[in-house]
VMD Tcl script that draws the C-alpha trace (Angstrom):
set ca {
  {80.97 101.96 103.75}
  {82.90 99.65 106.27}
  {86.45 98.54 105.94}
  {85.90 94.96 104.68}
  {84.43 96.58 101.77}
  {85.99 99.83 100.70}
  {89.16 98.48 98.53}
  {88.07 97.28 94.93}
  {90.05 95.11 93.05}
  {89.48 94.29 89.37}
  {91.51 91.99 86.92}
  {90.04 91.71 82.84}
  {91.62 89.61 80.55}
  {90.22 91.16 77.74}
  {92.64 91.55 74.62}
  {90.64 94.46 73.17}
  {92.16 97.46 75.32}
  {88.31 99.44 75.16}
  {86.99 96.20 76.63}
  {89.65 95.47 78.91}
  {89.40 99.31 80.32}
  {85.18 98.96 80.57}
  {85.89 95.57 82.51}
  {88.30 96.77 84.73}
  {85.87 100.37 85.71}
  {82.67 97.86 86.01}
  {84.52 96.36 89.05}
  {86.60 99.28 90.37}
  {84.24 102.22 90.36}
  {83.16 103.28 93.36}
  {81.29 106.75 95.12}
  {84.26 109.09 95.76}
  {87.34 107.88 94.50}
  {90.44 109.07 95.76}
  {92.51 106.93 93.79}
  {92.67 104.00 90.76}
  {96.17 101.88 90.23}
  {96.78 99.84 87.63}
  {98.65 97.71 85.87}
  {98.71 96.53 81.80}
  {100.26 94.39 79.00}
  {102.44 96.76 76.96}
  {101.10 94.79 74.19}
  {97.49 96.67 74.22}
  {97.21 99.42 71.92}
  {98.16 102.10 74.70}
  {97.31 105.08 73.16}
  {93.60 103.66 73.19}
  {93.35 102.08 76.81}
  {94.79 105.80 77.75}
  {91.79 107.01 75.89}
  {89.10 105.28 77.45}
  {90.90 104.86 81.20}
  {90.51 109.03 80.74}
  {86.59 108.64 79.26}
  {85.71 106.14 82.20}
  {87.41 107.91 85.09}
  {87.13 111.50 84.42}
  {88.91 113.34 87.07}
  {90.02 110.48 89.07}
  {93.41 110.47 89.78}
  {94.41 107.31 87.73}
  {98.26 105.84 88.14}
  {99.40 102.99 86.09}
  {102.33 101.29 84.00}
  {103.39 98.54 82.07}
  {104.17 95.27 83.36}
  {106.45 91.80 82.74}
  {103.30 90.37 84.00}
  {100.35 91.00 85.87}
  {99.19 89.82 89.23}
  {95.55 89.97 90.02}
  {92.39 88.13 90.99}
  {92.41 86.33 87.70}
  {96.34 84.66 89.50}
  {99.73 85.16 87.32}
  {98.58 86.43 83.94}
  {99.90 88.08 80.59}
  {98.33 90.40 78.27}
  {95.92 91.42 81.00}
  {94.90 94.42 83.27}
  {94.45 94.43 86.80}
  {94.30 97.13 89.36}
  {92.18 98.69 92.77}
  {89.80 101.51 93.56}
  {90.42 103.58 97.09}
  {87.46 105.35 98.24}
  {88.16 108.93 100.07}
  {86.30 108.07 102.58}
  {89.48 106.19 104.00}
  {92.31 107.74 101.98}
  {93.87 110.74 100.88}
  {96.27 111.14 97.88}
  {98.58 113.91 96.69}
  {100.70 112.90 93.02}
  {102.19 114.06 90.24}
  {104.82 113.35 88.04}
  {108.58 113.92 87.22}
  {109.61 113.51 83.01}
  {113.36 113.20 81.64}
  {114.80 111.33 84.03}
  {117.89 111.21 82.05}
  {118.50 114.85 83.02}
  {116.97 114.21 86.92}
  {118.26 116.13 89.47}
  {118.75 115.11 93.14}
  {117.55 119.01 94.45}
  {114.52 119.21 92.24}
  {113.35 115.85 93.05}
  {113.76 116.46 96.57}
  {111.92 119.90 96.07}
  {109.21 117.85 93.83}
  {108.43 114.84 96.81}
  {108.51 118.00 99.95}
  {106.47 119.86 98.07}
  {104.18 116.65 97.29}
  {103.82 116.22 100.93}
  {103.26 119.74 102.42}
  {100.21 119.40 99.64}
  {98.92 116.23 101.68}
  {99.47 117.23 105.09}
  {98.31 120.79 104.68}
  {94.97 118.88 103.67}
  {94.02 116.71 107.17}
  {94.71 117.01 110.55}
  {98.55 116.78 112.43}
  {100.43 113.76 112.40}
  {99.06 112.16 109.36}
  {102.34 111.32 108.43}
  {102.25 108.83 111.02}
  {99.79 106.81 108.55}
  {101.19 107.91 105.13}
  {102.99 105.66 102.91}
  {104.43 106.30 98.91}
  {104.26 104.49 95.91}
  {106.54 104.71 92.82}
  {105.50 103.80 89.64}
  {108.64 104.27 87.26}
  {109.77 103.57 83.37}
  {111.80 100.82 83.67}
  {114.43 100.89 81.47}
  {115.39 104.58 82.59}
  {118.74 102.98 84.31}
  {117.61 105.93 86.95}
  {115.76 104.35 89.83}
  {118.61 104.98 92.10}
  {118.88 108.41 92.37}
  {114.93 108.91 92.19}
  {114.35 106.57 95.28}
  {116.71 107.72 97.07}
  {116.13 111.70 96.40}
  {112.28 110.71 97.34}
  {112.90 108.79 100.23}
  {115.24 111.56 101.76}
  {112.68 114.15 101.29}
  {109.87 111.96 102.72}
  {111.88 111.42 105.77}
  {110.04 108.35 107.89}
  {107.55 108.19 105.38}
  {107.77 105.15 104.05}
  {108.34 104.36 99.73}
  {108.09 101.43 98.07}
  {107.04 100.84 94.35}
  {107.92 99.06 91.20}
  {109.91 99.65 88.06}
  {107.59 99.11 84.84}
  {108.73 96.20 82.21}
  {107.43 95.37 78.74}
  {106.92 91.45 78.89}
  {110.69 90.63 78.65}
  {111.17 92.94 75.52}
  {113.57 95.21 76.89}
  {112.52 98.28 74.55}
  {109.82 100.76 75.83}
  {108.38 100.76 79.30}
  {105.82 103.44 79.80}
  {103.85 105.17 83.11}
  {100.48 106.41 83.08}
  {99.83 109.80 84.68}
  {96.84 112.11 83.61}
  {95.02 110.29 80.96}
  {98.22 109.19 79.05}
  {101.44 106.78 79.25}
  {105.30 107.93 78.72}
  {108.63 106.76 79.06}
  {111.53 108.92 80.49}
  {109.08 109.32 83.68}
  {108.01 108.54 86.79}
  {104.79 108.97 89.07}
  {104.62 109.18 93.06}
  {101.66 109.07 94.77}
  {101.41 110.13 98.38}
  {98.69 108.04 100.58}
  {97.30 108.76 103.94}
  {95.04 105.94 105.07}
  {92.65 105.55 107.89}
  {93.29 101.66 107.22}
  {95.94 99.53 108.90}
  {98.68 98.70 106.87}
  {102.04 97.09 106.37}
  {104.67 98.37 104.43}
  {106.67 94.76 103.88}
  {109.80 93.07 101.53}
  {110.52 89.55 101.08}
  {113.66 87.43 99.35}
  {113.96 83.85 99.35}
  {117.93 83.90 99.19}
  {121.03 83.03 100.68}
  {124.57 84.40 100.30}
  {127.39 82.06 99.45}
  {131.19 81.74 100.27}
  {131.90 82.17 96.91}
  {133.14 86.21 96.76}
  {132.88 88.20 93.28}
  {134.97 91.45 93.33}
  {133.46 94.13 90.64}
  {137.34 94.94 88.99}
  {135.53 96.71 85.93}
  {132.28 98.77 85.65}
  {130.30 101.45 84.07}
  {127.70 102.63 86.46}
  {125.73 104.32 84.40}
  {124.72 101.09 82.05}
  {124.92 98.85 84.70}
  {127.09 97.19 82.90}
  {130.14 94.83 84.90}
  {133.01 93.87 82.41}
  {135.24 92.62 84.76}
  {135.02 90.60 87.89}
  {137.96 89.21 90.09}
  {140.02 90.56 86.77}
  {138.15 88.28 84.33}
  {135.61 88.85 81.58}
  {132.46 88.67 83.92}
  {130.28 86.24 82.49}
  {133.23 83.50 82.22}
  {134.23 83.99 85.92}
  {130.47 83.90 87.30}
  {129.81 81.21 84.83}
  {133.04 79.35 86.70}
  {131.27 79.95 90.53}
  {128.15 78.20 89.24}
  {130.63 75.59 86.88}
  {128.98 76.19 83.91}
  {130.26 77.64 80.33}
  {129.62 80.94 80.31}
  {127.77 79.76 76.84}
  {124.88 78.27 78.89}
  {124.08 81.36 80.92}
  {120.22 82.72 80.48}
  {117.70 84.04 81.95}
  {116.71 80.88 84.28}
  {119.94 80.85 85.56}
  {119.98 84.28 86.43}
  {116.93 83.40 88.43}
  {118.32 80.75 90.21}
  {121.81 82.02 91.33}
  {121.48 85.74 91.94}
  {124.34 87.97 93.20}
  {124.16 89.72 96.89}
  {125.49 92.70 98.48}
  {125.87 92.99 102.43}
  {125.27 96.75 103.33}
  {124.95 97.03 107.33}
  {124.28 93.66 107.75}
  {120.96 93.75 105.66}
  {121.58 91.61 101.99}
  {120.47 93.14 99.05}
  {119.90 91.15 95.78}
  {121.62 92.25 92.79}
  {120.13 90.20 89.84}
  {122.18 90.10 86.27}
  {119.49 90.74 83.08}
  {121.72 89.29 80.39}
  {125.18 88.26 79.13}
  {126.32 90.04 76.47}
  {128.31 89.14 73.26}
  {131.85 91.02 74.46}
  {131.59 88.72 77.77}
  {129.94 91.63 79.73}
  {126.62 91.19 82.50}
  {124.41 93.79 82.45}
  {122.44 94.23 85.34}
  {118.90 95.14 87.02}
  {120.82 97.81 89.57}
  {123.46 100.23 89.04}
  {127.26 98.15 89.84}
  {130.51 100.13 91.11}
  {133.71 99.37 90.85}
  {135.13 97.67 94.18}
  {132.08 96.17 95.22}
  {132.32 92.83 96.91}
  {129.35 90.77 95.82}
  {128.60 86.83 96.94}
  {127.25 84.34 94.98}
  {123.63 83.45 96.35}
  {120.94 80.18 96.23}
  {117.52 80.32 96.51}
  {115.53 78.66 99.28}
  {112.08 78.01 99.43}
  {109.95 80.56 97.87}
  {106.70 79.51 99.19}
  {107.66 78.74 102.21}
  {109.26 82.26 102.72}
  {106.40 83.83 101.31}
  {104.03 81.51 103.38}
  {105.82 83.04 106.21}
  {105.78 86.78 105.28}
  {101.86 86.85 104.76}
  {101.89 84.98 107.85}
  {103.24 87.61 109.79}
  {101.41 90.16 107.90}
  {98.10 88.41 109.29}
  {99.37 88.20 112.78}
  {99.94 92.18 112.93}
  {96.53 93.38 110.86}
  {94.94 90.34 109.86}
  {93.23 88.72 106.50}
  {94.56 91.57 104.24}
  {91.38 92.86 102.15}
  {94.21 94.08 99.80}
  {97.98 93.85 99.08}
  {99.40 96.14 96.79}
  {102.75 93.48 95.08}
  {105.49 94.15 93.37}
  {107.74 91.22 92.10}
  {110.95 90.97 90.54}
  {110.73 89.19 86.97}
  {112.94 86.86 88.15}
  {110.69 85.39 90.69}
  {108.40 84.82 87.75}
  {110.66 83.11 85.85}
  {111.85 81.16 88.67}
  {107.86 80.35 89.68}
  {106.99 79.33 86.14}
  {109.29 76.08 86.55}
  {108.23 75.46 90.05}
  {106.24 72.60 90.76}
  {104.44 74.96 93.57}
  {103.30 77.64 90.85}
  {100.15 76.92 91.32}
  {100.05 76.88 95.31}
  {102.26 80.21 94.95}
  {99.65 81.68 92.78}
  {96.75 80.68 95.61}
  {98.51 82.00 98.21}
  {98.41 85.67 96.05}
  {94.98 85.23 95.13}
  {93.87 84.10 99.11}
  {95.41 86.99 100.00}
  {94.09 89.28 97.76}
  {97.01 90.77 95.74}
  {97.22 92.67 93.00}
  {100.09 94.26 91.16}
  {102.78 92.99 88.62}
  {106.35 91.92 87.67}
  {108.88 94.20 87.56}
  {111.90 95.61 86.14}
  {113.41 96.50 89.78}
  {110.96 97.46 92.83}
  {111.85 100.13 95.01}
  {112.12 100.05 99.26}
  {112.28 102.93 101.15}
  {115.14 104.37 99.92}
  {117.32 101.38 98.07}
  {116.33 99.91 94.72}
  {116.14 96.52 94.89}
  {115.83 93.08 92.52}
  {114.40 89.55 93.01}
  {112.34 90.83 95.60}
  {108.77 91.35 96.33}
  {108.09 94.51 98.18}
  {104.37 95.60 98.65}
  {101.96 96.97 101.25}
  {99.70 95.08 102.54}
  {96.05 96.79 103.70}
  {94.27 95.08 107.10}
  {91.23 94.18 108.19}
  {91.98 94.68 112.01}
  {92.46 97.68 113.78}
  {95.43 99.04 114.85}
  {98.24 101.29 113.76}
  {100.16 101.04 110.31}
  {103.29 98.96 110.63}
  {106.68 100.70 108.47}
  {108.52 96.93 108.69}
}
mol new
graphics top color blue
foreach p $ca { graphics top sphere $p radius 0.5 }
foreach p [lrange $ca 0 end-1] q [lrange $ca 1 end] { graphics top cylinder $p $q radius 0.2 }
display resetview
């Protein structure tokens, strides 16, 4: 098997979940599998596609979740399953999983991810960690990305993490992981990868901070939930920076005029999910008090994601795969672009797959309106941690 032809890539559209499953194996499986991603509707019957992703891959290690969308060779779709086959003949993988995040600990999940990794080093030669890279697959509406990434990335060290939060097609109520032959919520899965492949671990935002300061005067944390901002209910004073009753705040706008935070001189987006009835914004990533956040405006998202894949093909050329996660944000804001359908070309030319998100994750920061991914090369060379 040579490396133009050892990553698999599969995307059914099938609404029965049996069918959808069978599809989605005809065009994955492979001799020696080390490991099958994928990502679903939450609106199949789960318990069933469970049931017949365990028939069809046996002993695989299969990793999946639930999606606000899925990206695949079929372009944007809903109510669809898409996903990729790695053979072992170029990859290694350790993973497992970590339930009840509500009661998650920094020290075990640092114990968890070291222990993880002495599994996958202890199985090939020295230095592997040199061409190692982890994904995170977690529930979504857990409100407890933070403390997982970052308790994973610390334990990793240099290794680098990136992954995705699982949604539920804008519902908000139950977004679910797939580890060993089943899906749950309250959980997360990280998979540990050593490749023989080039590869670029890479994040993109098409953003740009404003003048116009927001100071977080009131906020619980733990909902990620902001009730006051420069000492007024926070929907009517962010509704006044984009001069707009706070009554005509939604999702689109959301999209359009994100919040920022500056940490080291690297921005990080901060997207709002909703407005809520007692003039509250609840948001995609945990908010403090104190924080000084900035008003931001979108540039050109194809043009700054013609450039990323640009550069991505300039390092380790045509990429025969790129693993995507992207904020549902950037959906919502592609869906009334008159370049969806370019955008959606420029995924499928460069052969992504992967889905919208509730939140992705980058090394060791959880992130919003973002698209993080890895992308895998068809040049030689060493991996690139950008």
């Amino acid at each position: 098997m040579t490396d133009t032809d050892c990553l698999r890539k599969a995307h059914s559209c099938a609404a029965d979940p049996r069918k959808a499953a069978q599809e989605f194996h005809a065009m994955v499986a492979q001799p020696g599998m080390a490991l099958v991603i994928f990502y679903c509707s939450s609106d199949y019957d789960l318990e069933t596609l469970a049931d017949e992703m365990k028939r069809l891959f046996g002993d695989v290690p299969v990793v999946g979740c639930t999606t606000a969308g899925e990206i695949g060779p079929a372009g944007f779709r809903d109510h669809s399953l898409a996903g990729a086959s790695f053979p072992a003949s170029h990859f290694r993988v350790a993973a497992g999983q970590v339930e009840q995040l509500q009661q998650f600990k920094v020290e075990a999940g640092q114990d968890f991810a070291q222990a993880l990794l002495h599994k996958l080093l202890a199985e090939g030669p020295p230095g592997d960690a040199d061409h190692s890279f982890a994904l995170l697959l977690i529930d979504g509406l857990s409100l407890r990305e933070e403390p997982v990434t970052r308790a994973f990335q610390t334990a990793l060290g240099r290794l680098p993490l990136l992954g995705g939060s699982a949604g539920d097609g804008m519902k908000f109520d139950r977004t679910q992981v797939y580890w060993d032959g089943r899906f749950g919520s309250d959980c997360a899965v990280l998979v540990l990868v050593v490749s023989r492949m080039p590869f670029r671990i890479f994040k993109t935002q098409h953003v740009v901070a404003t003048d116009d300061r927001l100071v977080v005067t009131d906020a619980d944390a733990a909902s990620r939930t902001v009730k006051e901002i420069n000492g007024l209910p926070a929907s009517q004073e962010y509704a006044r920076m984009l001069g707009i009753d706070a009554s005509d705040l939604d999702p689109s706008r959301f999209a359009a005029w994100p919040v920022v935070l500056t940490i080291g001189g690297t921005t990080y987006v901060r997207s709002i999910q909703k407005a809520n009835a007692d003039g509250s914004l609840t948001f995609f990533c945990a908010i403090e008090n104190g924080l000084v956040l900035r008003v931001a405006k979108g540039v050109d998202l194809l043009q700054n994601l013609e450039q990323a894949f640009a550069g991505i093909r300039a390092e380790i050329g045509p990429p025969q795969l790129v693993l995507g996660y992207d904020c549902i944000l950037r959906k919502l804001e592609i869906a009334q672009s008159s370049a969806k359908d370019r955008i959606g070309e420029l995924l499928q030319e460069n052969n992504t797959v992967g889905f919208h998100t509730y939140g992705e994750q980058f090394r060791g920061v959880h992130v919003n309106q973002t698209l993080v991914g890895i992308a895998f090369g068809t040049n030689g060379g060493e991996a690139s941690h950008v």
